[in-house]
N, C-alpha and C positions, 0 to 999 in steps of 0.2 A: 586910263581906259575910259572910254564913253560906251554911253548904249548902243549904237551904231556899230561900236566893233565890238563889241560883246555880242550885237545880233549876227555882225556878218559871221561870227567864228561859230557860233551855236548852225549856222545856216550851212556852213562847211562840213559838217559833221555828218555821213550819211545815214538820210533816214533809213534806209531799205537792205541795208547789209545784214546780216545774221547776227544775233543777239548774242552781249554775252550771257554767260547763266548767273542766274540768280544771284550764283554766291560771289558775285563781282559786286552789284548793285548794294548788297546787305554787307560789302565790307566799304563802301561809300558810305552807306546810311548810316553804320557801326561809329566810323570817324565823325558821324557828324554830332554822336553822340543820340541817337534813335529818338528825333525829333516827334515821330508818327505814334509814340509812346504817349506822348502827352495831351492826346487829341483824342475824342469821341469819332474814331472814322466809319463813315458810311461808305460803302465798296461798289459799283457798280458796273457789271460787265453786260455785255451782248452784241449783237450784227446791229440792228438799228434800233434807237430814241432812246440811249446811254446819255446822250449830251442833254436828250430834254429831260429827262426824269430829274437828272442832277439839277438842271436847272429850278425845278420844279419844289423839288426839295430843300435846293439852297434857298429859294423867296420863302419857301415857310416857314423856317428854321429862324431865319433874319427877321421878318415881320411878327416872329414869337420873342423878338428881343436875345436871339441867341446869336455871339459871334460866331461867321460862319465863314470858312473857307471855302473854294471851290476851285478842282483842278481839271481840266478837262483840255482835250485834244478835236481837232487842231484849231487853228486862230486862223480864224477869217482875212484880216489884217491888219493886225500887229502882236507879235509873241506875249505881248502883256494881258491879251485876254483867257490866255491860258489859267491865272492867277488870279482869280479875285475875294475879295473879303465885303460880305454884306453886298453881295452882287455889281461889285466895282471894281475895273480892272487897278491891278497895283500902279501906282507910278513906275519912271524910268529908274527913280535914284533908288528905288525899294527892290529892282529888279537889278541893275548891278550893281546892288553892296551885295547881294544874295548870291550872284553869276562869280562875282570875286572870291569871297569865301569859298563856293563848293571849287572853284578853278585852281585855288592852294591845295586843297586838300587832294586834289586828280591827280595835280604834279607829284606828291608825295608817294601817292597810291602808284602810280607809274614807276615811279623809283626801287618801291618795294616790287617790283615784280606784276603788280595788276596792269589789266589793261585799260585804255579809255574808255570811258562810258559810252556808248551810244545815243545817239538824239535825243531821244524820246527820254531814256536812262538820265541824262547830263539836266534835263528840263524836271523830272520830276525830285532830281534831289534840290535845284535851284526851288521848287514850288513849298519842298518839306523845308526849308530855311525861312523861306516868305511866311509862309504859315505859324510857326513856333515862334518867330518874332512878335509878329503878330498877335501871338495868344488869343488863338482861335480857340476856340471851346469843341464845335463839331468842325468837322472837315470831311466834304465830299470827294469822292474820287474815282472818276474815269480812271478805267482801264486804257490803255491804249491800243493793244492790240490780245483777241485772245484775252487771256486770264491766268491760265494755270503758269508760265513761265512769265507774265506779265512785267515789267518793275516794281507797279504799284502792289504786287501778291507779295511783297515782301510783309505788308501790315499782318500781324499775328491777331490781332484779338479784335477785329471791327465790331461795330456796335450792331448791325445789319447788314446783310448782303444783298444785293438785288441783282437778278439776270432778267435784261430785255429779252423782245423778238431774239430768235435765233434764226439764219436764214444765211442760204451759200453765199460767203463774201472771204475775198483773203486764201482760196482754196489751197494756193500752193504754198502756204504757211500753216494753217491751221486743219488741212484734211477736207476732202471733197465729198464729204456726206456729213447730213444732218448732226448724222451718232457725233461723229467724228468733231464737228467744232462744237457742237453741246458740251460735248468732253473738257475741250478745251476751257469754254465756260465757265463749266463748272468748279475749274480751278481752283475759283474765288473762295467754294466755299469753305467754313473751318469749323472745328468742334467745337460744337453747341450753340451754335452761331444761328439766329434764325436769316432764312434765306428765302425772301420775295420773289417770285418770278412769274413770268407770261408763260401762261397753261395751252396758248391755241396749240403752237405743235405741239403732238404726240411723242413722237420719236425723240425730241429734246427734253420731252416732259420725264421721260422715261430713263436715262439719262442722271437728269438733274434729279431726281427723286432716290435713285441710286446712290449716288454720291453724299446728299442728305442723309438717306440712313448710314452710311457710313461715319459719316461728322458727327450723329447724334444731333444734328441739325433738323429744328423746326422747319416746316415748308410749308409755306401759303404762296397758294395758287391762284391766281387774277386769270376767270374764266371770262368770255364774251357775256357770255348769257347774264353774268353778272351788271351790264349796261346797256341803259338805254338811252337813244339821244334821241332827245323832246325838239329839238330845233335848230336853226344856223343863221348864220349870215355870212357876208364876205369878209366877218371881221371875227367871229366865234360859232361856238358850238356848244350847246348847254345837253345836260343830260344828266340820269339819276343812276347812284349805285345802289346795287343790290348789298349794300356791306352795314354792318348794325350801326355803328357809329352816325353814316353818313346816310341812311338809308330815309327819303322824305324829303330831303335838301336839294335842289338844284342847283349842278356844279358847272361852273362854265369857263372854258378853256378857248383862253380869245386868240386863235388861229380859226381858219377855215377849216383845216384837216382832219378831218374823223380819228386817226391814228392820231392824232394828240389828246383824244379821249382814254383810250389806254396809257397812255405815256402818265397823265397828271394822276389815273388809279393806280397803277401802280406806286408812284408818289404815296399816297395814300395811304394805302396800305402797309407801304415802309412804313411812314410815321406813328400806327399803330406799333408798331416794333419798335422805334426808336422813343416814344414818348406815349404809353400806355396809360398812363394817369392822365394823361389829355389839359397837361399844364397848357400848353397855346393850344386852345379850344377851334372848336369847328368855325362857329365864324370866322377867327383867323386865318384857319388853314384855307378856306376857301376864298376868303378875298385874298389870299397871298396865289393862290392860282389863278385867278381874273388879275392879276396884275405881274405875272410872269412874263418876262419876255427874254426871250432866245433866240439869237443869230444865227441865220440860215436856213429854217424848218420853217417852212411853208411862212416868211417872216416879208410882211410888206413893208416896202423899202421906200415907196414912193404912190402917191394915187393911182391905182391900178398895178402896179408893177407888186412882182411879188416874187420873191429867190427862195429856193428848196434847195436843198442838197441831196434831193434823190441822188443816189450813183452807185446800186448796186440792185440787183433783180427785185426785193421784198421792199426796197424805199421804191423804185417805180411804182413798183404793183399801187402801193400805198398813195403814191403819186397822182395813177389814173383814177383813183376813188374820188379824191379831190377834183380831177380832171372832170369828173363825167357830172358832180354833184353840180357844178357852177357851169358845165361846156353849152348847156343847151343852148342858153339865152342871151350868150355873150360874145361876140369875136375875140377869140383867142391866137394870140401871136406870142410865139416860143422861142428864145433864143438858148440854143444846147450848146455843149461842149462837153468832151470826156478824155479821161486817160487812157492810157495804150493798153494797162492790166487790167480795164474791165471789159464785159460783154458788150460792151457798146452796140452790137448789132443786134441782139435780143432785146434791150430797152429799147431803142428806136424803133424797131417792130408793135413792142407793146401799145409805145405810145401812140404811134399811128393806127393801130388797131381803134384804139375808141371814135376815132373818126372825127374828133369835137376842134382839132387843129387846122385855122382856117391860114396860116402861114410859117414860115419853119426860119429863123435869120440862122447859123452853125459859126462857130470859130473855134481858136483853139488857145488852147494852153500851152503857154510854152515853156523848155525845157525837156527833161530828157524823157520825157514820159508823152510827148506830143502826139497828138492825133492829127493831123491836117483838116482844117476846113472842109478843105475840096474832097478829101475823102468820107468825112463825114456825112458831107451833102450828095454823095453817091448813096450812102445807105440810106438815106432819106427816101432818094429818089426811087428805090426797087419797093419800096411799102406805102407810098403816099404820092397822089397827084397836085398836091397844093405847091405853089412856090417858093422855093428852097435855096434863099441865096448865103453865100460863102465869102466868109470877110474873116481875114487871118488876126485884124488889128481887135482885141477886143472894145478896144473905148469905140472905133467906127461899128464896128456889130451892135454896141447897144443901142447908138446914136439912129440907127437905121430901123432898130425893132422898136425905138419908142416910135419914130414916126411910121411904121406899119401898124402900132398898135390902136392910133386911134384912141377912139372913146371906148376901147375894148379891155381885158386885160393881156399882159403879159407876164409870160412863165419864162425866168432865166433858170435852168434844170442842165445836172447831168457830172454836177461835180463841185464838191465843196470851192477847190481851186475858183473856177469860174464864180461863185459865189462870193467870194471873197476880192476876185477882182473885180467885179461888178460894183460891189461896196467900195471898193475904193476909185471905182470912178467917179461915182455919185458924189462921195467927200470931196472930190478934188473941183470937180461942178462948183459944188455951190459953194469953193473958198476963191473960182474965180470969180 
């Protein structure tokens, strides 16, 4: 067995099919002997900046000298970034001796009567192998989808729990109102468990506060009013919390994007829950956040060029804040892309709304989720007069928006997918 067909088999496995339940995954985990037992785990659910918070938290944990694991969804590209320790993706040979083991024990599991795991399910018992090898001390963990039927909600005893943004994403999985994937959400939580969360919305606040008093679970709330941001540039954003520990410090989150100032407080305020004696001190923690960096989220790839993976209504929204803070004084040239299960015609409206998009390049993703360029560039075309050209190849679509972009910037937006192939254009560039 090599890597290659360990990934193409992992890659055969449908993501999008209905889950099995729970008690399929915890009798995976059971055989594996409940690796997740011997970890300090950190749980992190929500719609959007699940991936940065983890991130966030895994740089401080690591730069406090703790072994740290990190599991998170999806990989830009290559399946090994799913996996890291001390913020480094695992090797090939540490990802199939991992892939082999849990692939003995599925055959087994299938023999008795279970089913096969599902993608996401087959990837995170592969990650609780990688980890207990390992002998991680904490370990973070992205949810992958939802929470309460999660794979990862199999862990019983986390050391914190944290819910992002919550915001309509997934509808016809997780429920078409606020209440309703809050719910879902709030899966994560468990008894006496304190549980971090983003206070803007109401209706999910509400929700999640519920469910806490139910757990006997702690709840700290990360409100706005609690931040303020002193300044920016094209490369960060510094600003002060309102929170005792940290209160007097300027904190600085080197992205452009204002929403990565919530993303690193929240961070934050975990760690007071995870490490209350303040063993890695302030200083640490905050140079461990100036020296975070995260694949995808508002992440510059190259001078000027810059990939988001906005791709659902509350990362746009989030998207055009950025959009408007930097639009005035710069030509800006956008190349999108989206799948077929999102709003695609709502975000395209949004963004052309702010008016700051001086050119539009569109292409697509392919596979079974495809958008077509040419139709993409029709929705373009009913909300914005600027130039909107349609290129199905993505390596010619970037090749064409670097040279509209000039000495301006460019926003590649609209789908993690496209983000990730974008990334791997740029690597193949510069190995020719």
């Amino acid at each position: 067995m090599t890597y290659k067909e360990a990934e193409a088999y992992i890659n055969s496995v449908p993501k999008f099919t209905s889950k099995n339940k729970p008690e399929n995954t915890m009798e995976l985990i059971r055989r594996l002997g409940h690796p997740e037992r011997h970890m300090k785990v950190i749980h992190v659910a929500g719609t959007n900046g699940k991936g940065s918070v983890c991130a966030f938290l895994s740089s401080m944990l690591t730069e406090g000298g703790k072994r740290t694991g990190l599991f998170t969804s999806p990989h830009l590209v290559k399946i090994n970034e799913r996996f890291q320790i001390n913020n480094e993706p695992v090797s090939d040979e540490i990802f199939l001796d991992a892939y082999e083991r849990v692939m003995k024990l599925v055959e087994e599991m299938q023999k008795d009567g279970f089913y096969h795991p599902a993608y996401f399910e087959l990837l995170f018992a592969i990650g609780m192998v990688i980890f207990e090898k390992a002998q991680v001390e904490y370990l973070i963990l992205e949810t992958g989808l939802g929470g309460r039927l999660d794979a990862t909600n199999i862990v019983e005893k986390p050391v914190v729990t944290v819910i992002t943004s919550i915001s309509l994403d997934h509808t016809e999985i997780l429920g078409d109102t606020i209440e309703e994937i809050a719910g879902e959400k709030a899966g994560i939580i468990k008894q006496g468990i304190p549980i971090v969360y983003d206070g803007r919305e109401k209706r999910a606040e509400k929700v999640i506060l519920q469910k806490a008093e139910e757990e006997n679970a702690k709840a700290v709330p990360l409100y706005e009013e609690k931040l303020s941001i002193q300044g920016s540039t094209d490369h960060s954003v510094d600003y002060l919390f309102d929170e005792s520990f940290y209160q007097g410090h300027v904190i600085t989150v080197p992205y452009l994007a204002p929403y990565q100032v919530r993303n690193s407080a929240l961070a934050l305020l975990a760690m007071e829950e995870i490490d209350p004696q303040h063993e890695i001190g302030l200083e640490t923690r905050l140079q461990a956040i100036r020296d975070t960096r995260w694949q995808g989220r508002m992440e510059t790839v190259l001078p000027g060029v810059i990939v988001d993976g906005a791709h659902n209504e509350d990362g746009v929204h989030e998207f055009v804040r950025t959009l408007r803070q930097v639009g005035s004084s710069r030509r800006i040239v956008m190349l999108f892309s989206a799948v077929v299960e999102k709003n695609y015609e709502k975000m395209v409206h949004t963004i052309c709304d702010t008016g700051c998009i001086q050119e539009v390049v569109v292409t697509e993703i392919h596979g079974s989720r495809i958008v077509p360029a040419e139709e993409l560039a029709a929705v373009f075309r009913k909300f914005t007069s600027v130039p909107v050209t349609a290129i199905s190849s993505i390596e010619e679509a970037f090749d064409t928006a670097m040279v509209k972009k000039g000495d301006g910037l460019l926003f590649c937006v609209g789908s993690l997918y496209l983000v990730g192939e974008v990334k791997k254009v740029i690597e193949e560039k510069k190995h020719d």
